[in-house]
C-alpha positions, -999 to +999 in steps of 0.1 A: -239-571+058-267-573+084-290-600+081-330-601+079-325-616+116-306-587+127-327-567+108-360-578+124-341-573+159-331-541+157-366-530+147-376-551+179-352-531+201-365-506+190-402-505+191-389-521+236-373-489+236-403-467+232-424-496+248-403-490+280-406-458+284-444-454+278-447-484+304-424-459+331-451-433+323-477-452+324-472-466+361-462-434+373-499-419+363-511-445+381-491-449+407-505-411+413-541-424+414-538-445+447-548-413+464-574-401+440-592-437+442-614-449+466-601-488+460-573-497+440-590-521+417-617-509+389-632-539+369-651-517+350-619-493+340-600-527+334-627-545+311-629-508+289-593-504+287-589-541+274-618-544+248-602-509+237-567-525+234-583-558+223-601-538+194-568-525+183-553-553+183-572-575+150-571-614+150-581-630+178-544-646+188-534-607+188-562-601+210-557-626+233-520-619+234-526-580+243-550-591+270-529-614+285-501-583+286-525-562+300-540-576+325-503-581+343-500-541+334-532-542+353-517-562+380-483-543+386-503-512+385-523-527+417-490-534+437-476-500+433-507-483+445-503-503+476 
């Protein structure tokens, strides 16, 4: 019998799985925009994508969390448009 542990995991594993591969999209779209931009950093895009993220989040712990996971999105993002 699996317990809640492995239970809990395996959702976990899961929701990386799709997490992954929405990240490997992700950069590649903006990996595509070093051309299109005239510098590679955008406060303004960055602050409105994380109050939007920040918004989904809820509680403020969440919300600090996801920022905290964004902005080094952000900052990945920024070394492969280099």
């Amino acid at each position: 019998m699996i317990s809640a542990l492995e239970k809990k995991r395996k959702k976990i594993d899961a929701i990386d799985s799709r997490l992954a591969g929405l990240l490997v999209k992700r950069f590649g779209l903006v990996k595509s925009l070093a051309g299109l931009k005239k510098t590679i950093r955008d406060p303004k895009r960055e602050a409105a994508v994380l109050k939007t993220a920040g918004g989904l989040a809820g509680s403020k712990e969440l919300r600090f969390a996801v920022a905290a996971v964004y902005k080094e999105i952000f900052r990945q993002g920024r070394r492969m448009q280099k």
